[in-house]
PyMOL Python script that loads the backbone (N, CA, C, O; Angstrom):
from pymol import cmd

cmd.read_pdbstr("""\
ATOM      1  N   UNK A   1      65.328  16.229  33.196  1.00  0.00           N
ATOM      2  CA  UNK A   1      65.416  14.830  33.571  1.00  0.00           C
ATOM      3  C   UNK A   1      66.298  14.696  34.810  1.00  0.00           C
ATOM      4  O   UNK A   1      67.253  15.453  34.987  1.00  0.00           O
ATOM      5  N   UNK A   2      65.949  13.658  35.727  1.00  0.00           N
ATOM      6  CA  UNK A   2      66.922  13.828  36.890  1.00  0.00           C
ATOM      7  C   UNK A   2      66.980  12.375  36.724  1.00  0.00           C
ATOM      8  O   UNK A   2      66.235  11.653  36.060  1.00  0.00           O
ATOM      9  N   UNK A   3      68.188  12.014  37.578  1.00  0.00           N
ATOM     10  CA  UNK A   3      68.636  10.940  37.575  1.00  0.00           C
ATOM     11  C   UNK A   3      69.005  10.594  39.848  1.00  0.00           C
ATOM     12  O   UNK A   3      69.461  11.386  40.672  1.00  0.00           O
ATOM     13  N   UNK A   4      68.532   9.132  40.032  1.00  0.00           N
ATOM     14  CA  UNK A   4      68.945   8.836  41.005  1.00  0.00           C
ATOM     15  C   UNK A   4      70.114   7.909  41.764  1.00  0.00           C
ATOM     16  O   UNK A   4      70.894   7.241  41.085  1.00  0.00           O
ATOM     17  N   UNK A   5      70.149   7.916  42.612  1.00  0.00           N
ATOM     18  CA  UNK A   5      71.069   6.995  43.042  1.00  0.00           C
ATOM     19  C   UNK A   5      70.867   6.243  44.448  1.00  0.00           C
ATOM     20  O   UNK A   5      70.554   6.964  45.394  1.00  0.00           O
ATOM     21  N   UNK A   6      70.982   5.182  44.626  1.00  0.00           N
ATOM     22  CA  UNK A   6      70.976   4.822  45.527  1.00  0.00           C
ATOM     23  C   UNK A   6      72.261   3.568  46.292  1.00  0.00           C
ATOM     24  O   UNK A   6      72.541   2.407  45.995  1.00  0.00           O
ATOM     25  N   UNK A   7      72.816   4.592  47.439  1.00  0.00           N
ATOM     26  CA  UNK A   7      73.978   4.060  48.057  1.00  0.00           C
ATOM     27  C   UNK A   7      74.173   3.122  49.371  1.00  0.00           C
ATOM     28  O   UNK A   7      73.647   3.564  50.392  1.00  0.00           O
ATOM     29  N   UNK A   8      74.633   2.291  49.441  1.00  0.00           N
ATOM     30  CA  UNK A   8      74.679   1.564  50.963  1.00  0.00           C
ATOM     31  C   UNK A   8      75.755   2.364  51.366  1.00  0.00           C
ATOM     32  O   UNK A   8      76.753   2.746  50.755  1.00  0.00           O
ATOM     33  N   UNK A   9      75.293   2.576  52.715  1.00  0.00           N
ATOM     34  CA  UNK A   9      76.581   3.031  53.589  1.00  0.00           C
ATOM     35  C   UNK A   9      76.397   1.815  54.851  1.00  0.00           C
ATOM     36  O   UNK A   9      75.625   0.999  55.355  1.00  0.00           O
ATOM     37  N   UNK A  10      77.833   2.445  54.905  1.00  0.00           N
ATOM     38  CA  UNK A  10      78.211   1.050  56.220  1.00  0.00           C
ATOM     39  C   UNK A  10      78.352   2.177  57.497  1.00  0.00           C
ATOM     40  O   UNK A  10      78.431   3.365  57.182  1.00  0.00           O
ATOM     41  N   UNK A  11      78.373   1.924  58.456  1.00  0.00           N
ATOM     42  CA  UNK A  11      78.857   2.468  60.059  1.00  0.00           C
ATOM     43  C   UNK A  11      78.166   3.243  60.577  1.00  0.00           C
ATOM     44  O   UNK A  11      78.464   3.789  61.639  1.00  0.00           O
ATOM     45  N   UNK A  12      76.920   3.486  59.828  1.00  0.00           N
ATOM     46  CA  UNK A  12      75.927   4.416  60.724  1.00  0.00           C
ATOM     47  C   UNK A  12      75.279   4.236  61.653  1.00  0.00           C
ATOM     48  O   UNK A  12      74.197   3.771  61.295  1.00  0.00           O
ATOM     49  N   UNK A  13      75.348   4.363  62.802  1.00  0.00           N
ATOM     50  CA  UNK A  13      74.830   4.056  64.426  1.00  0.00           C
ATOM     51  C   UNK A  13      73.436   4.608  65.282  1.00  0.00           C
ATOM     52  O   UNK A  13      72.712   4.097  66.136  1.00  0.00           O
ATOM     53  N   UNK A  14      73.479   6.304  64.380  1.00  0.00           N
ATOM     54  CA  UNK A  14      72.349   7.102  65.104  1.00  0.00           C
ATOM     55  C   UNK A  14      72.103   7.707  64.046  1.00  0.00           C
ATOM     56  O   UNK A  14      72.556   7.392  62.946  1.00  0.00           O
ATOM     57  N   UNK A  15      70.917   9.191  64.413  1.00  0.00           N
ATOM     58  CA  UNK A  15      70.337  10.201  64.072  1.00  0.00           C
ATOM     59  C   UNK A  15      71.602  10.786  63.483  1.00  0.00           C
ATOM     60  O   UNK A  15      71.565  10.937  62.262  1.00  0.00           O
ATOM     61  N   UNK A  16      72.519  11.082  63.993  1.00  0.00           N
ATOM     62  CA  UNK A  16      73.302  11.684  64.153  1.00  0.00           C
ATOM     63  C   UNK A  16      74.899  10.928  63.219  1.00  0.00           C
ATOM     64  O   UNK A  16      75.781  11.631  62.726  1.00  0.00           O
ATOM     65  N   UNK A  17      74.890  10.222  63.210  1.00  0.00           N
ATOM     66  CA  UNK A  17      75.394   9.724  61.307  1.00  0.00           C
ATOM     67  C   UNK A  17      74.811   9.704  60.140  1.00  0.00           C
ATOM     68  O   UNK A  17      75.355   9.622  59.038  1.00  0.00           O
ATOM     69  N   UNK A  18      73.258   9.812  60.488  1.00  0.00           N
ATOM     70  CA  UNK A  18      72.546  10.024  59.295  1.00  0.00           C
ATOM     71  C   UNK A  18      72.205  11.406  58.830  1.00  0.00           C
ATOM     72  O   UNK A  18      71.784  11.767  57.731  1.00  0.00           O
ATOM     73  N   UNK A  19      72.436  11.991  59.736  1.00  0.00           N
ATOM     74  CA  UNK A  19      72.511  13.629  59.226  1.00  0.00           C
ATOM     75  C   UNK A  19      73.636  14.234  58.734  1.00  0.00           C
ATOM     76  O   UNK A  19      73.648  15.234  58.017  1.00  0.00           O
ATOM     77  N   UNK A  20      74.646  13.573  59.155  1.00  0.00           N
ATOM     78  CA  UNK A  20      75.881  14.263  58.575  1.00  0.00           C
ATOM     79  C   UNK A  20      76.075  13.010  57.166  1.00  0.00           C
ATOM     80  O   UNK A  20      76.976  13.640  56.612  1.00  0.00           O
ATOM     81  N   UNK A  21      75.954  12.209  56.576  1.00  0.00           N
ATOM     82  CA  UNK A  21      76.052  11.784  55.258  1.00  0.00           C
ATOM     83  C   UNK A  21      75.166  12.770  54.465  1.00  0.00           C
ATOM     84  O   UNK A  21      75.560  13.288  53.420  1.00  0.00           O
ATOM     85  N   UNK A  22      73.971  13.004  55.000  1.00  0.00           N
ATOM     86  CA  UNK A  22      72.633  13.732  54.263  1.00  0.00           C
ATOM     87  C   UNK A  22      73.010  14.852  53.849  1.00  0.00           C
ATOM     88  O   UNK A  22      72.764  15.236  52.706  1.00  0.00           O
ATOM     89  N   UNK A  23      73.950  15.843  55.090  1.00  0.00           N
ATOM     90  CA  UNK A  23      74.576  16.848  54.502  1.00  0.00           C
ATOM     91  C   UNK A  23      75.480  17.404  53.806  1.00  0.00           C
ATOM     92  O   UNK A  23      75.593  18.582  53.469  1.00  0.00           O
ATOM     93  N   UNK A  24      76.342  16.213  53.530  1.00  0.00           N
ATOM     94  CA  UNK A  24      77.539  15.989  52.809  1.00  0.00           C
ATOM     95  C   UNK A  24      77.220  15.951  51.453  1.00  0.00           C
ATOM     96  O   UNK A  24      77.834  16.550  50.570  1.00  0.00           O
ATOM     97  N   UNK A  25      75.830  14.927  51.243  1.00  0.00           N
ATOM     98  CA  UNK A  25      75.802  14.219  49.724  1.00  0.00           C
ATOM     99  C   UNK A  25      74.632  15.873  49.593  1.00  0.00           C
ATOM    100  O   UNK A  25      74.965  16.441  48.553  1.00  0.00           O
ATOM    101  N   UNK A  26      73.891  16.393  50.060  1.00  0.00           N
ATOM    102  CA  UNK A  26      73.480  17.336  49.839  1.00  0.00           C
ATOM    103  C   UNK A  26      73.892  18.766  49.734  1.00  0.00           C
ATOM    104  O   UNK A  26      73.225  19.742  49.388  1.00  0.00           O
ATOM    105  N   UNK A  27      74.975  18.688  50.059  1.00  0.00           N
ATOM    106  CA  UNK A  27      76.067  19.985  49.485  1.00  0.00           C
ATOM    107  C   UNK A  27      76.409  19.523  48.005  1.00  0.00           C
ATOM    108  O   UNK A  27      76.979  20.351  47.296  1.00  0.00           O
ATOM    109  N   UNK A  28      76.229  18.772  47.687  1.00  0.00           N
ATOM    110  CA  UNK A  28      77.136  18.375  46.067  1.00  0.00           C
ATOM    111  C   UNK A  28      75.983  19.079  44.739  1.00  0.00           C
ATOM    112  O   UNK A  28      74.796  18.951  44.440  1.00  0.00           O
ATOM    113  N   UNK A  29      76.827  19.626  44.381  1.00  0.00           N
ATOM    114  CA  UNK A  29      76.766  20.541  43.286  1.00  0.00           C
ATOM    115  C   UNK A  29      75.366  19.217  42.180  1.00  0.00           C
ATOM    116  O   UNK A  29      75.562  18.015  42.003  1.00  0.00           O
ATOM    117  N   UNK A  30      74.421  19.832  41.795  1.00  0.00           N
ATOM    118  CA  UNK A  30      73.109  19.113  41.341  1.00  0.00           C
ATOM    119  C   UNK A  30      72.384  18.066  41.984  1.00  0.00           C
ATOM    120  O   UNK A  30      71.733  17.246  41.337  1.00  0.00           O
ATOM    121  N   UNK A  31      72.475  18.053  43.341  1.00  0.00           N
ATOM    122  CA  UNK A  31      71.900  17.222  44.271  1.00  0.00           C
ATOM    123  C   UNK A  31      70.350  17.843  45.056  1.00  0.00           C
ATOM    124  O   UNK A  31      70.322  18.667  45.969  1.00  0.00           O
ATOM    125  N   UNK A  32      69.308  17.274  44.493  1.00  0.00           N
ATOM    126  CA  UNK A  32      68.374  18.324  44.407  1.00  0.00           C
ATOM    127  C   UNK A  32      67.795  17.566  45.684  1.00  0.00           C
ATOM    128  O   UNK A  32      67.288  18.458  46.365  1.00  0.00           O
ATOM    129  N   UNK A  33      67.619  16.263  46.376  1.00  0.00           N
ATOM    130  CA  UNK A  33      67.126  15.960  46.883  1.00  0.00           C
ATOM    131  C   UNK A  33      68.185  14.640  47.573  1.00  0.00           C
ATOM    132  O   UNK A  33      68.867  14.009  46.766  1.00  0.00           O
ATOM    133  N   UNK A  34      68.269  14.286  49.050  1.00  0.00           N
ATOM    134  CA  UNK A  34      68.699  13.165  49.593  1.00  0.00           C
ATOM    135  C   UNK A  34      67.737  12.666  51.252  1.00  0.00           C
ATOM    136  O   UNK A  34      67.380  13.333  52.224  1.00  0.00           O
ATOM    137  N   UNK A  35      67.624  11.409  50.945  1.00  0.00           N
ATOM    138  CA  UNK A  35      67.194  10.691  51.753  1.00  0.00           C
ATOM    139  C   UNK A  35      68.031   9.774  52.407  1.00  0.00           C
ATOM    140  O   UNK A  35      68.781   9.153  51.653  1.00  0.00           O
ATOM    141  N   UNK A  36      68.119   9.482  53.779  1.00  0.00           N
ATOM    142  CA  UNK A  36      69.376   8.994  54.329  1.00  0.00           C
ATOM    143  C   UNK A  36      68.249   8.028  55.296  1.00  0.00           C
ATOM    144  O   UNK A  36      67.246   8.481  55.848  1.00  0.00           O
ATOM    145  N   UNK A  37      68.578   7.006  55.319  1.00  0.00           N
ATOM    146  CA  UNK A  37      67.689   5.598  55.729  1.00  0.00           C
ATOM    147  C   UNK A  37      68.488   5.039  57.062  1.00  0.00           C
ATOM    148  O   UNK A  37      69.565   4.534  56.744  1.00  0.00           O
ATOM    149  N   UNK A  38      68.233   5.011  58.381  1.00  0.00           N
ATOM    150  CA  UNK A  38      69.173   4.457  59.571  1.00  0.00           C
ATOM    151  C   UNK A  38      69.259   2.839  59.293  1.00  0.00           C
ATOM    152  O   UNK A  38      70.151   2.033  59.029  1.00  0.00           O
ATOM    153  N   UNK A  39      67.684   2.808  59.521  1.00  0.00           N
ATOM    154  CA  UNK A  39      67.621   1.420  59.524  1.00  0.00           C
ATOM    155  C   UNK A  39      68.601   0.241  58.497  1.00  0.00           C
ATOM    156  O   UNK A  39      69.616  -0.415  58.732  1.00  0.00           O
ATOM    157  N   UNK A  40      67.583   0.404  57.124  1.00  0.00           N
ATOM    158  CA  UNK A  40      68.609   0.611  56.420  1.00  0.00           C
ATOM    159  C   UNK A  40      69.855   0.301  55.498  1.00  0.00           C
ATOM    160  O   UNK A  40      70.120  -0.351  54.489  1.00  0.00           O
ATOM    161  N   UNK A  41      70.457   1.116  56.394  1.00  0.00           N
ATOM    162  CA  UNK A  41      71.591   1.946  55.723  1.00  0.00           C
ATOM    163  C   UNK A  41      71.943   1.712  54.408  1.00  0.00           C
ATOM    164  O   UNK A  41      72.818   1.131  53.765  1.00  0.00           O
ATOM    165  N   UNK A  42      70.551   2.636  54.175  1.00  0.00           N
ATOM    166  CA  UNK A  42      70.579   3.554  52.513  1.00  0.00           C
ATOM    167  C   UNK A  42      70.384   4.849  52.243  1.00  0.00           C
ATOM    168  O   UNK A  42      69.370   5.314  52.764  1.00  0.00           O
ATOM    169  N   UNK A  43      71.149   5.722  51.475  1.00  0.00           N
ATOM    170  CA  UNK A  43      71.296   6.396  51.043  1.00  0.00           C
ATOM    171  C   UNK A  43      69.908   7.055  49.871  1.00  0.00           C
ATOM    172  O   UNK A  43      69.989   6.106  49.091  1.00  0.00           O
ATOM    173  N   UNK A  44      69.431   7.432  49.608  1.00  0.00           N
ATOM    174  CA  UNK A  44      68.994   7.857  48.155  1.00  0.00           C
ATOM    175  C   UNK A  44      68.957   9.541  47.713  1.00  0.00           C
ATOM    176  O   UNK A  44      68.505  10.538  48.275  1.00  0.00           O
ATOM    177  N   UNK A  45      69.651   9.317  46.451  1.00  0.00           N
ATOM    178  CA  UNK A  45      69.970  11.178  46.013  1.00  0.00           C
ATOM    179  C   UNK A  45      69.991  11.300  44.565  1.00  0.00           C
ATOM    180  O   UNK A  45      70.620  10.782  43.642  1.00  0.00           O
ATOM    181  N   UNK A  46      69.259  11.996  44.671  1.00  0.00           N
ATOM    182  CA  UNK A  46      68.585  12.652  43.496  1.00  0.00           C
ATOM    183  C   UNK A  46      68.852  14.052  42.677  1.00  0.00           C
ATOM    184  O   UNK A  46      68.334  15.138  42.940  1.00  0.00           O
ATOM    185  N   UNK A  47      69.701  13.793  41.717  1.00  0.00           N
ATOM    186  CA  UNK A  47      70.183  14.780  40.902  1.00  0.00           C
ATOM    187  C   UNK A  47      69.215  15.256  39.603  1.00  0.00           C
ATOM    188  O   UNK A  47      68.212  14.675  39.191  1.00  0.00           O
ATOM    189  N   UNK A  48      69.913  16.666  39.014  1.00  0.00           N
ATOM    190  CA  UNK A  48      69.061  17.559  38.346  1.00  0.00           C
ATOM    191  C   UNK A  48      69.957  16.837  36.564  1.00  0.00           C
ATOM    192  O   UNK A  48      69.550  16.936  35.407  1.00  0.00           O
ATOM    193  N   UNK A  49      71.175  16.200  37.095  1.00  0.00           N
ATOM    194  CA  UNK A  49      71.901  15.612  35.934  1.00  0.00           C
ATOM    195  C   UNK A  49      72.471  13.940  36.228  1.00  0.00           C
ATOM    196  O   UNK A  49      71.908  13.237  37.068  1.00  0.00           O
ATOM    197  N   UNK A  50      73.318  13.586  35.642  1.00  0.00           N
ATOM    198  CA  UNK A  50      74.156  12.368  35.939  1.00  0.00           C
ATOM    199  C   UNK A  50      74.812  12.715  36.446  1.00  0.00           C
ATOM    200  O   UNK A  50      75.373  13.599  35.799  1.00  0.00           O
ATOM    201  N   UNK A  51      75.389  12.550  37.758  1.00  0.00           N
ATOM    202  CA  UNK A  51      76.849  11.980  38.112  1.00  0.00           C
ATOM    203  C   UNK A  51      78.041  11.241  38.375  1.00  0.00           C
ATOM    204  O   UNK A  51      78.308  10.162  37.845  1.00  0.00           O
ATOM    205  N   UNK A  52      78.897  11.965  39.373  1.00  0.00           N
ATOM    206  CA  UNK A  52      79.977  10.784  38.883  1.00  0.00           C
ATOM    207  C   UNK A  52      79.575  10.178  40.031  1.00  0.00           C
ATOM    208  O   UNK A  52      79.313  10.789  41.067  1.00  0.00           O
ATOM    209  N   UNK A  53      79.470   8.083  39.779  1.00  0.00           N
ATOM    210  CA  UNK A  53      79.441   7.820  41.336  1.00  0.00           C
ATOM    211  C   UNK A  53      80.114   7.822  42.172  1.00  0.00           C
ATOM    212  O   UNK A  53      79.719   7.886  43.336  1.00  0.00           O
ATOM    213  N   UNK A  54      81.385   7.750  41.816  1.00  0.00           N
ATOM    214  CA  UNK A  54      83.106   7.737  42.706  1.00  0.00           C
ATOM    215  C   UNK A  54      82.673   8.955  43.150  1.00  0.00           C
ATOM    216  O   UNK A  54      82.574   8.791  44.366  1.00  0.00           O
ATOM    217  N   UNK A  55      82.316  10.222  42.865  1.00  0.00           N
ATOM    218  CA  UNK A  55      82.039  11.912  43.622  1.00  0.00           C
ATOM    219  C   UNK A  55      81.010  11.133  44.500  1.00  0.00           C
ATOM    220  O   UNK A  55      81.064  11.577  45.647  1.00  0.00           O
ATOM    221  N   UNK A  56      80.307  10.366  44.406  1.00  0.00           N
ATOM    222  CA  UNK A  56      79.119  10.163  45.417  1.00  0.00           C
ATOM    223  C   UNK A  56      79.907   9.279  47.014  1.00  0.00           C
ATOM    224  O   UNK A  56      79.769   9.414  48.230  1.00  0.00           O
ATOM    225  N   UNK A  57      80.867   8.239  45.953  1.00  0.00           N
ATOM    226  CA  UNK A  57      81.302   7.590  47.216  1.00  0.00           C
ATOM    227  C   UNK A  57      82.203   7.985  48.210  1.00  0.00           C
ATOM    228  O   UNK A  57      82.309   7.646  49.389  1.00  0.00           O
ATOM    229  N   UNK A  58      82.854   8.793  47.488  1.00  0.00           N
ATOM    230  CA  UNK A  58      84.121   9.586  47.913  1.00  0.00           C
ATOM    231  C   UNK A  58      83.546  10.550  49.099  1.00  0.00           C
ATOM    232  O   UNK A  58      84.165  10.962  50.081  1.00  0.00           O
ATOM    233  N   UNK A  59      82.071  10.815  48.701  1.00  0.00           N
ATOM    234  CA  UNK A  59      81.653  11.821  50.107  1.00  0.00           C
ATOM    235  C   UNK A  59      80.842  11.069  51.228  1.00  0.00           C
ATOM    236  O   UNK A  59      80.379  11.688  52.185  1.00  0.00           O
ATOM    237  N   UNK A  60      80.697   9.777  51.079  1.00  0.00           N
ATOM    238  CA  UNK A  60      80.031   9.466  52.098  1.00  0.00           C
ATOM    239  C   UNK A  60      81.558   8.950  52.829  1.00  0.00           C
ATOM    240  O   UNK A  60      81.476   8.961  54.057  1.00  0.00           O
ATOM    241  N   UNK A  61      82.952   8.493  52.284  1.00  0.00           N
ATOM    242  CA  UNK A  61      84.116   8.061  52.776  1.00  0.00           C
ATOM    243  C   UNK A  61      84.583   9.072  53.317  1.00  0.00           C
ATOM    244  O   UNK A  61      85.513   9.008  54.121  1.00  0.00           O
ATOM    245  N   UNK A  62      83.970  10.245  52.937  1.00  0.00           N
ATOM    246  CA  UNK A  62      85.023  11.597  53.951  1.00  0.00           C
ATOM    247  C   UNK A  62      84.054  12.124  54.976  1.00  0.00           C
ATOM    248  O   UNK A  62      84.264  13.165  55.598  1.00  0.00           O
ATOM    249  N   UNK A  63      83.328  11.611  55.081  1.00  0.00           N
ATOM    250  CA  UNK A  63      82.308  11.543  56.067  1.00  0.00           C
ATOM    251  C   UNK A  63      82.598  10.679  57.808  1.00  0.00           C
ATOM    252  O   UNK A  63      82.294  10.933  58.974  1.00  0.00           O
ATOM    253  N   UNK A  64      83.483   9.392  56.943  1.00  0.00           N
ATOM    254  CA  UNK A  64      84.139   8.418  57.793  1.00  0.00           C
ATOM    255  C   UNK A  64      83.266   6.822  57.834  1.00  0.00           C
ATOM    256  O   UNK A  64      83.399   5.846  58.574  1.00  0.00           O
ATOM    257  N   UNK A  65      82.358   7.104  56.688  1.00  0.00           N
ATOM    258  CA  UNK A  65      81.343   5.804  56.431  1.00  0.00           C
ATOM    259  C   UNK A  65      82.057   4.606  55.117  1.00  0.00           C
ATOM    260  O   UNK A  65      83.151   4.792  54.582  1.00  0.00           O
ATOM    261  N   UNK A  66      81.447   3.822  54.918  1.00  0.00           N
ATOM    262  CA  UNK A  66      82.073   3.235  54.091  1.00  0.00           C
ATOM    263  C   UNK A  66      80.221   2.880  52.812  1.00  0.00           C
ATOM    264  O   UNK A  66      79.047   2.622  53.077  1.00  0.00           O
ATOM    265  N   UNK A  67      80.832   3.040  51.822  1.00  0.00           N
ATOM    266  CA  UNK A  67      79.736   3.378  50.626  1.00  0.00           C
ATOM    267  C   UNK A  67      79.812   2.392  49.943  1.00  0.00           C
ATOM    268  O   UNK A  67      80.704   1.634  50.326  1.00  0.00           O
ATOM    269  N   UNK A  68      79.057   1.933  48.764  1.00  0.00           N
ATOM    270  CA  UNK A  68      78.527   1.378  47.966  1.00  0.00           C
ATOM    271  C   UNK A  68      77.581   1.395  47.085  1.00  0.00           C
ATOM    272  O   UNK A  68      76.507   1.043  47.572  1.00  0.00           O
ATOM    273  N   UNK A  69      77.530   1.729  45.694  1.00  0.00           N
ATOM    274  CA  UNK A  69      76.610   1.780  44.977  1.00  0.00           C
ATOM    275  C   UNK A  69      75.263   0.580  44.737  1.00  0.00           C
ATOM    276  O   UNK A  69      75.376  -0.575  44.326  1.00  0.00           O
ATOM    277  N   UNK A  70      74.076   1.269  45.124  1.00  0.00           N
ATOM    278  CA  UNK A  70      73.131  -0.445  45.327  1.00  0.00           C
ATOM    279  C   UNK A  70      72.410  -0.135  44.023  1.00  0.00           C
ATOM    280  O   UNK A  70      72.022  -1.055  43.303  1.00  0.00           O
ATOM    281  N   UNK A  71      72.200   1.297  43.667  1.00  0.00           N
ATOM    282  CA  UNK A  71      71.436   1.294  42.126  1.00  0.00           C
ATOM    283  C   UNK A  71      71.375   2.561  41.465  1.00  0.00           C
ATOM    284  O   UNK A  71      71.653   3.504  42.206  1.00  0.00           O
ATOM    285  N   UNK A  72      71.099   2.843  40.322  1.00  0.00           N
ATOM    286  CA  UNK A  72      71.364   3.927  39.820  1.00  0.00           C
ATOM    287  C   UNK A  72      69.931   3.861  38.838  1.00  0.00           C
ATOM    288  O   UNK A  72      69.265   2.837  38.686  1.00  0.00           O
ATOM    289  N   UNK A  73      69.643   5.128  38.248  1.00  0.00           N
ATOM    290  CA  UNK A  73      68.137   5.487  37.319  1.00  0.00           C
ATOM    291  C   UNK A  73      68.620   6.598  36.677  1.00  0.00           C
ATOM    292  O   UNK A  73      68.353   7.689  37.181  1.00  0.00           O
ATOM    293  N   UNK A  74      69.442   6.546  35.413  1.00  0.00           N
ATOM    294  CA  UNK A  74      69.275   7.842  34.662  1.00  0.00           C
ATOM    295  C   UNK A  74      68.289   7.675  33.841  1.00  0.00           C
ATOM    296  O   UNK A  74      67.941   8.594  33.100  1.00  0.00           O
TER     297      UNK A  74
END
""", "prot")
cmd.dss("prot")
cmd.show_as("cartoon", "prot")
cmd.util.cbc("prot")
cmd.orient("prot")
């Protein structure tokens, strides 16, 4: 069963903020799949389990973006 998530991020400008959130939330340990939206600015990531969302927000904030949970599907 996988479970999704979907995050607003704030401050993304280019190609090039949207690739580095994508790679951030896609380094995280059961993150089988992420989609990173310019227009937008949404997030969607797709785990192999539940996670924590604070671990989700916490990496788009060390990124230098500002996050928000818009929905979740376990």
């Amino acid at each position: 069963m996988t479970t999704s998530y979907e995050i607003e991020v704030s401050g993304m400008t280019c190609n090039h903020c949207r690739m580095r959130v994508k790679r951030a939330l896609a380094a995280l340990p059961e993150v089988s799949e992420v989609e990173v939206d310019l227009a937008s600015g949404r997030a969607k990531v797709v785990a192999a389990r539940e996670l924590d969302v604070a671990l989700l927000l916490q990496t788009v904030e060390a990124e230098g973006y500002a996050g928000a949970v818009a929905a979740s599907n376990g």
